[in-house]
MIDO-786873 format. One record per residue (C-alpha): x, y, z; residue in one letter; chain. Coordinates in steps of 0.25 Angstrom, whole numbers. Last residue first. Layout:
<nodes>
+-------+-------+-------+------+-----+
!     x !     y !     z ! type ! mol !
+-------+-------+-------+------+-----+
!     X !     Y !     Z !    A !   A !
...
+-------+-------+-------+------+-----+
</nodes>
This chain:
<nodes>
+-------+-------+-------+------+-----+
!     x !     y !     z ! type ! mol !
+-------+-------+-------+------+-----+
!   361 !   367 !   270 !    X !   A !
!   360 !   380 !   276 !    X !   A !
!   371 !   389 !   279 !    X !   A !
!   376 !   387 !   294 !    X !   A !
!   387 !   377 !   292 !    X !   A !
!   395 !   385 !   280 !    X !   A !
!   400 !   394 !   290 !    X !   A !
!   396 !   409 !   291 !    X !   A !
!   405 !   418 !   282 !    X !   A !
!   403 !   417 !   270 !    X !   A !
!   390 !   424 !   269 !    X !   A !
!   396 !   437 !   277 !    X !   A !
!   398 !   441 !   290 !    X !   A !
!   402 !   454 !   296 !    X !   A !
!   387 !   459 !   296 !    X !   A !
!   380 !   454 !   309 !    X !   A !
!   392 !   461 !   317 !    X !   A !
!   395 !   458 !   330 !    X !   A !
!   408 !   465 !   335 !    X !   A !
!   422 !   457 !   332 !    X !   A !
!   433 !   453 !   339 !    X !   A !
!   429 !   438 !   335 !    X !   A !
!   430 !   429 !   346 !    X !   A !
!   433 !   414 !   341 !    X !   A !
!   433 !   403 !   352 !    X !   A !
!   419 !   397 !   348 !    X !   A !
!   425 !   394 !   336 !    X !   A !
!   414 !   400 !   325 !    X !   A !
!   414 !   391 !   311 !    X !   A !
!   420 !   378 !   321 !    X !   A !
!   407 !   369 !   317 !    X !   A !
!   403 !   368 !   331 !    X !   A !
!   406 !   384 !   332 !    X !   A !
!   398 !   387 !   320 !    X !   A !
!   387 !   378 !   323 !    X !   A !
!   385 !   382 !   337 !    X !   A !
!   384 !   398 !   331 !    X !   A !
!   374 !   392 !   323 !    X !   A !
!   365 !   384 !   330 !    X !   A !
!   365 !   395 !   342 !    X !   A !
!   364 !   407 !   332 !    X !   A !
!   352 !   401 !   327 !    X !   A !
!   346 !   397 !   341 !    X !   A !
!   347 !   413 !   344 !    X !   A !
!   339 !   416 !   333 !    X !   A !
!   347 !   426 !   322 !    X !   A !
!   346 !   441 !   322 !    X !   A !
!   361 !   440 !   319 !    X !   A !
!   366 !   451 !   332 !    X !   A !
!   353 !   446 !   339 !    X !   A !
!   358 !   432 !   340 !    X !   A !
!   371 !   436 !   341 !    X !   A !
!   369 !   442 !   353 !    X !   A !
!   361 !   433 !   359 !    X !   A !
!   371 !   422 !   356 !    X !   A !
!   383 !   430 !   360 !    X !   A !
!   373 !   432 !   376 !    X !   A !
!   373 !   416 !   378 !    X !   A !
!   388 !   416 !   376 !    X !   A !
!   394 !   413 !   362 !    X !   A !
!   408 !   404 !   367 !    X !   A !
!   423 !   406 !   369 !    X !   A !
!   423 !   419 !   378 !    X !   A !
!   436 !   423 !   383 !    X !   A !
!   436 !   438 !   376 !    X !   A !
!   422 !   440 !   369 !    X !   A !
!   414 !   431 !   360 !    X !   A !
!   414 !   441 !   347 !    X !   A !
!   404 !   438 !   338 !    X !   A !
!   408 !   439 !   325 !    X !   A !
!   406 !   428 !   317 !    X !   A !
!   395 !   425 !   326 !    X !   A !
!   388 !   439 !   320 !    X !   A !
!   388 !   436 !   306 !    X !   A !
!   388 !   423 !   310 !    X !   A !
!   373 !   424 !   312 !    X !   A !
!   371 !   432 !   301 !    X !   A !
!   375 !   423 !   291 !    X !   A !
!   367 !   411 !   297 !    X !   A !
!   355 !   418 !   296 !    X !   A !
!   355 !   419 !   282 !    X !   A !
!   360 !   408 !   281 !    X !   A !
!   348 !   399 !   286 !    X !   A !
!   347 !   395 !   302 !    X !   A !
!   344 !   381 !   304 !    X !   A !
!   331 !   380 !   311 !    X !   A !
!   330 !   375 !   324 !    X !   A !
!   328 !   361 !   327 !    X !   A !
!   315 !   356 !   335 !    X !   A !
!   307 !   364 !   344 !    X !   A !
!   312 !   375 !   353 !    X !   A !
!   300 !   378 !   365 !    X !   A !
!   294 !   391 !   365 !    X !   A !
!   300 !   402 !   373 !    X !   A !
!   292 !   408 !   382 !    X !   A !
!   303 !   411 !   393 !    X !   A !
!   299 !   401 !   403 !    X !   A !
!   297 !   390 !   391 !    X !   A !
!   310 !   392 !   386 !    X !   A !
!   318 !   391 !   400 !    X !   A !
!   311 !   379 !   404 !    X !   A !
!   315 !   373 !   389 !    X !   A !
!   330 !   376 !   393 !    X !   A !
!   328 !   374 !   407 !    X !   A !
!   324 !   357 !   403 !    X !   A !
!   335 !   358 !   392 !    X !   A !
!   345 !   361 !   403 !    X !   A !
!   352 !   375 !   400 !    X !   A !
!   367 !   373 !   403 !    X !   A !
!   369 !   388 !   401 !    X !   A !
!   374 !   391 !   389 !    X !   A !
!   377 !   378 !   381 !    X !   A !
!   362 !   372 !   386 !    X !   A !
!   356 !   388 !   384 !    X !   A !
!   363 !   386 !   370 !    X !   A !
!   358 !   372 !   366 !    X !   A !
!   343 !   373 !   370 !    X !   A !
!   343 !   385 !   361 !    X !   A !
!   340 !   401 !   362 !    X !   A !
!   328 !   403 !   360 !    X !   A !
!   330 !   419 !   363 !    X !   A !
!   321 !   419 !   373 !    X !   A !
!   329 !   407 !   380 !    X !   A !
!   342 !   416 !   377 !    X !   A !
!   336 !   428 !   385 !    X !   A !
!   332 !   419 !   396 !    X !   A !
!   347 !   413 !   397 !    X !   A !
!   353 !   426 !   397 !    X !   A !
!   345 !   431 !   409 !    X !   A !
!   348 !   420 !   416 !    X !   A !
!   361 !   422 !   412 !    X !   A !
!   364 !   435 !   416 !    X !   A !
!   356 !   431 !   432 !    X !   A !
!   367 !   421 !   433 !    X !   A !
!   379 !   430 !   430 !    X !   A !
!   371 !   440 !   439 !    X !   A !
!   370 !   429 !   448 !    X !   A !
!   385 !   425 !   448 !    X !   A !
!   389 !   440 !   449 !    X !   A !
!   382 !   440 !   461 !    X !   A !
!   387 !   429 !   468 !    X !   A !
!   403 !   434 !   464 !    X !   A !
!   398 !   445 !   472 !    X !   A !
!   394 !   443 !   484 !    X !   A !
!   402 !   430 !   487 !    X !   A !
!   416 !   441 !   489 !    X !   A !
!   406 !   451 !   492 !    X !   A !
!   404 !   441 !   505 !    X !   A !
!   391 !   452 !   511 !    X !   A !
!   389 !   451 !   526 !    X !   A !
!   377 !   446 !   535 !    X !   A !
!   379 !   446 !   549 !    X !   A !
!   365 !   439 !   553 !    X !   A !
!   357 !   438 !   564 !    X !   A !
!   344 !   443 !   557 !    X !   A !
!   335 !   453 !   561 !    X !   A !
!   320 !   457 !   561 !    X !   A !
!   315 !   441 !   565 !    X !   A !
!   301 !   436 !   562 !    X !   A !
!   306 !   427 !   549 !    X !   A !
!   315 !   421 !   559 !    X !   A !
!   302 !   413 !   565 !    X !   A !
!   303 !   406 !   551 !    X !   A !
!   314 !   400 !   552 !    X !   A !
!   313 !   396 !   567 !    X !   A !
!   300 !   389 !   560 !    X !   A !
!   310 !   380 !   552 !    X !   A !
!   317 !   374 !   563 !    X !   A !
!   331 !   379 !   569 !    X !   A !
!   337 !   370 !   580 !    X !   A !
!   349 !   367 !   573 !    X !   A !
!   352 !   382 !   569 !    X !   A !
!   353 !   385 !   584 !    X !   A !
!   364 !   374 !   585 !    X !   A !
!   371 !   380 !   572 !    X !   A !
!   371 !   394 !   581 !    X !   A !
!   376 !   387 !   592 !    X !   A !
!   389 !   379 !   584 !    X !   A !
!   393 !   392 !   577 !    X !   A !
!   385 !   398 !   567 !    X !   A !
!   393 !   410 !   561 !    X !   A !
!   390 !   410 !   547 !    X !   A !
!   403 !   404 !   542 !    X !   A !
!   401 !   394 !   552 !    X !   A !
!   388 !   391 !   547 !    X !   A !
!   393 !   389 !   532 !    X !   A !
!   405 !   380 !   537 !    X !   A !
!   397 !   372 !   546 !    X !   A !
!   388 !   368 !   532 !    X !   A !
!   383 !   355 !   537 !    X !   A !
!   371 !   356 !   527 !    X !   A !
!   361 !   355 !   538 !    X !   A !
!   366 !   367 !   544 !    X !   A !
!   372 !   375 !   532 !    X !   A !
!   356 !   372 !   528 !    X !   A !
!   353 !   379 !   543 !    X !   A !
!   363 !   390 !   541 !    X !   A !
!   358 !   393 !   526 !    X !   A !
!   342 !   393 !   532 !    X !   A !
!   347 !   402 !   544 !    X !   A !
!   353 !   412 !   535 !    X !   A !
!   340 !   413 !   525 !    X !   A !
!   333 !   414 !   539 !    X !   A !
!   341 !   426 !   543 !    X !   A !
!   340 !   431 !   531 !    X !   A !
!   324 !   433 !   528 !    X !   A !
!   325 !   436 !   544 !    X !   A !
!   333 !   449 !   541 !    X !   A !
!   324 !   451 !   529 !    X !   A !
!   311 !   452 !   537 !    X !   A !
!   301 !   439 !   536 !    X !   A !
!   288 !   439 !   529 !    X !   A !
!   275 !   435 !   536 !    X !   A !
+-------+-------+-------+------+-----+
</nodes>
């Protein structure tokens, strides 16, 4: 038999103020309003008097919303919630071992959990190196990507876009784009005031490391 809402929290209550309990936590169960009697009564609890709450209709609980906790609390779950969703997309995008590890701090263990939960078939071996033709129309668009204002490095979301901007494969605008940087063709530190635009760059333009050998 399921329990009503008002005994759903009142055992979730009772649970935190016997872990304060055994945690030593005074502070929490003053903050609560347990005083010496009411930690006394938590003392004597057992398990089945957990499950006797599970009859009750109400609670004895004032319960009151800290917006000042409320809110910051929610903008850290959506925050989390955006990057799940980012890290998915990227992992159907093959994106590589090394991004999701510079990103997020992708384990290789979550990296190879993460592709076999989304279908995607396991990386094997080096990837090819991207000709010049493909090359040019990668930076093309890196050339001139604009980072935004106080941003020093391509986010998760710059590498999906400039991925669909060139019509390249995510892993080829990694290599590259890492390359150019390494190699100090693109400082991470410049921030171009310009829109994407696949056609601004000529055959000159890209650095000398990306043409084939």
């Amino acid at each position: 038999m399921s329990g009503t809402k008002e005994a759903e929290l009142t055992t979730a209550v009772l649970l935190y103020a016997v872990r304060c309990l055994a945690e030593g936590d005074q502070h929490a169960l003053r903050a609560m309003n347990f005083g010496a009697k009411e930690v006394e009564a938590l003392h004597a609890l057992d398990l089945a008097d957990l499950y006797r709450v599970h009859r009750l209709q109400a609670h004895c609980l004032h319960v009151r919303l800290d917006r000042d906790v409320y809110w910051p609390l929610m903008a850290y779950l959506r925050r989390e919630r955006e990057a799940a969703v980012l890290q998915r997309t990227l992992i159907r995008t093959d994106a590589p071992f090394e991004m999701m590890q510079r990103l997020f701090g992708l384990s290789s263990r979550d990296y190879t959990r993460l592709r076999r939960l989304f279908g995607v078939p396991p990386a094997v071996g080096r990837p090819p190196e991207p000709d010049q033709d493909l090359s040019h129309k990668i930076w093309a668009v890196v050339s001139g990507y604009d980072l935004g204002e106080g941003t020093d490095e391509f986010s998760g979301e710059d590498y999906l876009a400039i991925a669909d901007k060139s019509g390249a494969p995510l892993r080829a605008v990694w290599q590259l784009t890492q390359r150019w940087v390494r190699d100090g063709d693109l400082p991470a530190e410049r921030r171009p005031a310009r829109s994407i635009n696949t056609g601004t760059a000529g055959v000159h333009d890209v650095p000398m490391s990306t043409t084939d050998s």
